[in-house]
C-alpha positions in Angstrom: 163.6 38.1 204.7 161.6 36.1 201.7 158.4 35.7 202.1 155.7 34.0 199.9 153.2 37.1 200.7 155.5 38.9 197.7 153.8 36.1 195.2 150.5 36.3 196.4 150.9 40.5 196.0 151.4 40.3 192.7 149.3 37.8 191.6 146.6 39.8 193.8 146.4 42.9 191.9 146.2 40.8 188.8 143.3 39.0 189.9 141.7 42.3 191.1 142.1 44.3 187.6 140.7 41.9 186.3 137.1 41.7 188.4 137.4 45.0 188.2 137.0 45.3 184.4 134.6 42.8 184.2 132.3 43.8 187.1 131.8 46.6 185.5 130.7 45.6 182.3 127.8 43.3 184.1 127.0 46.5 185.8 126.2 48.7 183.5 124.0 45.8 181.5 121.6 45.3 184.8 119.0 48.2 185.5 120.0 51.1 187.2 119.5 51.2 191.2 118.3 54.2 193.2 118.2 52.1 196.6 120.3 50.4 198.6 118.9 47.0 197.2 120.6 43.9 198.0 118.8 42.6 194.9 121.5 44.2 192.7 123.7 41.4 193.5 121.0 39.0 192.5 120.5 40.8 189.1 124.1 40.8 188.6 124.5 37.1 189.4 122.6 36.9 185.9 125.4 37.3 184.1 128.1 35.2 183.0 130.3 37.9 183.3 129.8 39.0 186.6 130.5 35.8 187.6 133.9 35.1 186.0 134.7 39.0 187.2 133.3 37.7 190.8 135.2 34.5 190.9 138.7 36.4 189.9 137.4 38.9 193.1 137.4 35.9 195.1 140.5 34.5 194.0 141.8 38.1 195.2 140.1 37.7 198.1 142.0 34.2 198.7 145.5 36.0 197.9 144.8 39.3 199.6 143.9 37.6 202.9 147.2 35.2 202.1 149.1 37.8 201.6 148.3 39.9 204.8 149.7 36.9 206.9 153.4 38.5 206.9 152.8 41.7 204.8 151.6 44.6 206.5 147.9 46.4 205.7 149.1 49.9 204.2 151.0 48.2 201.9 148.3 45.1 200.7 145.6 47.8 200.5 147.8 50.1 198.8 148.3 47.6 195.9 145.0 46.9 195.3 145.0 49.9 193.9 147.5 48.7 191.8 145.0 46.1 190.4 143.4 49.7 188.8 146.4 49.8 186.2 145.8 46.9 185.0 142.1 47.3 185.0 142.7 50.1 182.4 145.3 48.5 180.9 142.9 45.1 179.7 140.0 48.4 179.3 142.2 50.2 176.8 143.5 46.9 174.9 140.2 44.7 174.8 137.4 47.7 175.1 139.2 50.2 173.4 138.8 52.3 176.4 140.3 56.2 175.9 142.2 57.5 178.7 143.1 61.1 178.6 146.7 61.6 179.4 145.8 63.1 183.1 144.2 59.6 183.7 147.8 58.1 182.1 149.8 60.2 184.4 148.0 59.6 187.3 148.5 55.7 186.4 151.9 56.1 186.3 152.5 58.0 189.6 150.6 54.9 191.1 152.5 52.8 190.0 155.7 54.7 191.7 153.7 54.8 194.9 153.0 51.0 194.8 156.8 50.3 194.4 158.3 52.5 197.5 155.8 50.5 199.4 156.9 47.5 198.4 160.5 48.6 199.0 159.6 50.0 202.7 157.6 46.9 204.0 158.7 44.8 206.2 157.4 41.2 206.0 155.8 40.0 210.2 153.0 38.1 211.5 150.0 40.0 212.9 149.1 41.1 216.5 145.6 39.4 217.3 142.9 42.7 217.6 141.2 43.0 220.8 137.4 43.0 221.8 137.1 46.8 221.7 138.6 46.0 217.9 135.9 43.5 217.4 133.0 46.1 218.7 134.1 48.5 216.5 134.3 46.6 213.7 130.2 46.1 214.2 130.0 49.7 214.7 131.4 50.4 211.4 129.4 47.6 210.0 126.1 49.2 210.9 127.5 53.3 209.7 128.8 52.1 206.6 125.2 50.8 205.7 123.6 53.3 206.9 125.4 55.7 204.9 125.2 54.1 201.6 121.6 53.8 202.4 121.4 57.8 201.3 124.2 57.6 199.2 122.8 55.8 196.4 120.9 58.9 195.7 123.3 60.6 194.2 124.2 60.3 190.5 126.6 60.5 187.8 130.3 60.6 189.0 129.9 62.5 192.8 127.2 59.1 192.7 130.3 57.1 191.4 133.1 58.8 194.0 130.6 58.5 197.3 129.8 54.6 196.4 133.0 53.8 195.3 134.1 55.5 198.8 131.9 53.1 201.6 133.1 50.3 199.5 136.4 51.0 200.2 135.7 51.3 204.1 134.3 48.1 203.8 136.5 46.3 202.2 138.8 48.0 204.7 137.3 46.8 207.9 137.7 43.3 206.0 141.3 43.7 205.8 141.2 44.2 209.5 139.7 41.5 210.5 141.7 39.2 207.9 145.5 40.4 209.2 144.6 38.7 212.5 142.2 35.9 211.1 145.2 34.8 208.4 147.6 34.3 211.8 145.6 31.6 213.4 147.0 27.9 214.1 144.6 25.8 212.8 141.6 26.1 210.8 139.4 24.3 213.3 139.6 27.6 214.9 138.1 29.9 212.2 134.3 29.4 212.6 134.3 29.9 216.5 136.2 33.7 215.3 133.5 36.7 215.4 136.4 38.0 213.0 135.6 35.6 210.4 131.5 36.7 209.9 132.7 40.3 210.4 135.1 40.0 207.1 132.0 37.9 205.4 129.6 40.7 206.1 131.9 43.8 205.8 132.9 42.6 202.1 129.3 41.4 201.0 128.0 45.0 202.1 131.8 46.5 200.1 130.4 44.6 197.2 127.2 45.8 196.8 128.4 49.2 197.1 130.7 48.6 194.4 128.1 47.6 191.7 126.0 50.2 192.9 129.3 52.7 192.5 129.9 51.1 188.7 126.7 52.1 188.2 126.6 55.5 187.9 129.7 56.4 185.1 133.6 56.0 185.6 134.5 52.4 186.8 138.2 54.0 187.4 136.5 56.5 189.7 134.5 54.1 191.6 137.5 51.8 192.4 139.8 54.5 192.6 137.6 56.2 195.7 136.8 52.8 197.0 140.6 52.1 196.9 141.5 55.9 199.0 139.2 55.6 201.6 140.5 51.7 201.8 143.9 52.3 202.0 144.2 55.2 205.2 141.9 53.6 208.2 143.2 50.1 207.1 147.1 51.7 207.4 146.5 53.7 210.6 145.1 50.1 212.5 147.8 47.7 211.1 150.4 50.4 212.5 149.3 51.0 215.7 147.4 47.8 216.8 148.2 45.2 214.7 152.2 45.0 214.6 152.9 45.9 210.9 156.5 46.8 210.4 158.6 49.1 208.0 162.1 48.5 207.2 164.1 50.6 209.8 165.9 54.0 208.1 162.7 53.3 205.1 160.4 55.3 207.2 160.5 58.3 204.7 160.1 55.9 201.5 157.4 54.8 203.3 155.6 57.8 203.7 156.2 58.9 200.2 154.9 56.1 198.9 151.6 56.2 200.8 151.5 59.8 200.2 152.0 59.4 196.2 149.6 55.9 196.1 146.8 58.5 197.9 147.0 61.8 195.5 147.2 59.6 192.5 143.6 57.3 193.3 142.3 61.1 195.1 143.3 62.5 191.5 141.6 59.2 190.0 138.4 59.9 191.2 138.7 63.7 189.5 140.1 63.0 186.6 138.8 59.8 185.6 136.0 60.6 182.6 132.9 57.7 181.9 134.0 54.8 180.1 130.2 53.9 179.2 126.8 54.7 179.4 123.6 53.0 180.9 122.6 50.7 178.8 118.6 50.0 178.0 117.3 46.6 179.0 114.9 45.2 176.5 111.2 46.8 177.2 112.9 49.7 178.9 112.4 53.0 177.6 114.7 55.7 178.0 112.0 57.6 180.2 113.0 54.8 182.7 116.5 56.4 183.5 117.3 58.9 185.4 117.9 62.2 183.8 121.5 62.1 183.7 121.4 58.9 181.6 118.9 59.2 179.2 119.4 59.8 175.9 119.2 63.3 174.4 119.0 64.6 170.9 121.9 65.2 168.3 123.6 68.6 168.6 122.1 70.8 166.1 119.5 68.6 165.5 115.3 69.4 165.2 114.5 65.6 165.7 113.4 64.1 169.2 115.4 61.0 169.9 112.5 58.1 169.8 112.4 57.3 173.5 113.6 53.3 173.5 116.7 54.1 171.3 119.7 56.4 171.4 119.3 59.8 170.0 120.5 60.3 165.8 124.8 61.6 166.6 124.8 59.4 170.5 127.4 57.2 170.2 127.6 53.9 172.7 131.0 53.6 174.1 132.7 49.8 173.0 133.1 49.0 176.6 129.3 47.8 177.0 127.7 45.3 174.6 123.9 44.7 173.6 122.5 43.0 176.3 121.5 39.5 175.1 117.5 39.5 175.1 116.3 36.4 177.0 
């Protein structure tokens, strides 16, 4: 069976790696949150490169939720997590990003994952998800926030992992709702669907988690976590309540290939080292930042680092530019 779902995959994680990269360049140019402050997401709106990284997330958006209209959820959420290859990919070639060879391997092994999925799906329209469906969905809604609402406490890369993580169960709970919402007969239909404001505010709470998860060190640990904890609740629903199909006697490539996807984004979120530091907005002194991200003196060195510069030996990594001073 053909299916047109195969072109919006692949032009999906394309779309994806790329918001990926340059979301988190804008992110580590805004100042650094310790709440759960919707306000982020206006900061970040300030720059011209979170908004070309935004539009290519909405442009994945528009293909993931095509996409799910014949393909089934453990394998579209699995390859978004493809969209992380080529996230380091554009990060190595353009910001001279260095992987270590753990992170290289662990690429790799996602990539095999990604392809037994594709190989084991089966290509069917959706089931539509009940009112018990819809109540949970709220439910989740209103746990996710409330998690993140402690979680942005944490710092560095358990900060990174634990963000990156509520992201992906909202952007998960999304995918829910869109396997259904994509199956409807006409778009007159949409705005009286509690499915379609469920996807709106499931992915506008994912995506402040995510900038909040970029944040705080490793943008391939923050996607990586958000793109685990996306992938297992969003596969376990689309099996048992919403129709989606494996190729029969592919049941065992199937499984492998979830199972392989999972360890390499869990090994991701452990392996994965910073790709830059916080950078210093202009009349921000280093005293500003948490402890984790200020600036410290030179190894072997008497002198105290001046505290609105970098310390004499800190090197800045060339994934974050100067930030243009207004």
């Amino acid at each position: 069976m053909v299916s047109t779902g195969w072109c919006f995959l692949a032009a999906m994680i394309a779309a994806y790696g790329i918001a990926n990269l340059l979301q988190s360049v804008a992110a580590t140019r805004t100042t650094l949150h310790h709440t759960f402050d919707p306000g982020l997401l206006l900061r970040l709106v300030g720059h011209r490169t979170y908004l070309v990284g935004l539009g290519c997330q909405m442009l994945g958006f528009v293909l993931a939720f095509l996409a799910r209209r014949d393909l089934p959820l453990f394998l579209v959420q699995a390859s978004v997590a493809a969209g992380l290859g080529v996230t380091a990919l554009l990060g190595v070639l353009v910001l001279k990003w260095r992987l270590p060879a753990a992170e290289v391997f662990l690429l790799v092994l996602l990539l095999v994952g990604i392809t037994a999925l594709v190989l084991a799906a089966k290509p069917a329209p959706s089931r539509q998800l009940g009112t018990a469906g819809v109540v949970g969905l709220v439910v989740a809604l209103g746990v996710i926030g409330g998690l993140g609402f402690f979680a942005v406490r944490l710092h560095g890369a358990p900060g990174s992992v634990a963000l990156g993580s509520l992201a992906g169960l909202a952007f998960s709970a999304a995918a829910v709702a869109a396997r259904p919402l994509a199956s409807v007969q006409s778009i007159d239909a949409l705005p009286r669907d509690p499915l379609l404001y469920l996807l709106i505010a499931h992915s506008i709470v994912g995506q402040l988690l995510l900038g909040l998860a970029m944040q705080r060190g490793s943008t391939t640990a923050a996607v990586a976590a958000m793109d685990a904890a996306g992938a297992v609740p969003a596969a376990i629903v689309g099996l048992l309540l919403l129709g989606d199909r494996i190729w029969p006697g592919r049941e065992w490539l199937a499984g492998v290939g979830f199972l392989v996807t999972l360890v390499a984004v869990l090994g991701l979120t452990r392996y994965a080292e910073p790709q830059h530091q916080h950078t210093l907005l202009p009349g921000q002194r280093a005293r500003d930042l948490p402890t984790h991200a200020r600036p410290g003196p030179a190894p072997n060195s008497g002198r105290r680092a001046l505290p609105d510069r970098p310390a004499p030996g800190v090197r800045r990594s060339a994934s974050v530019a100067p930030v243009p001073r207004p």
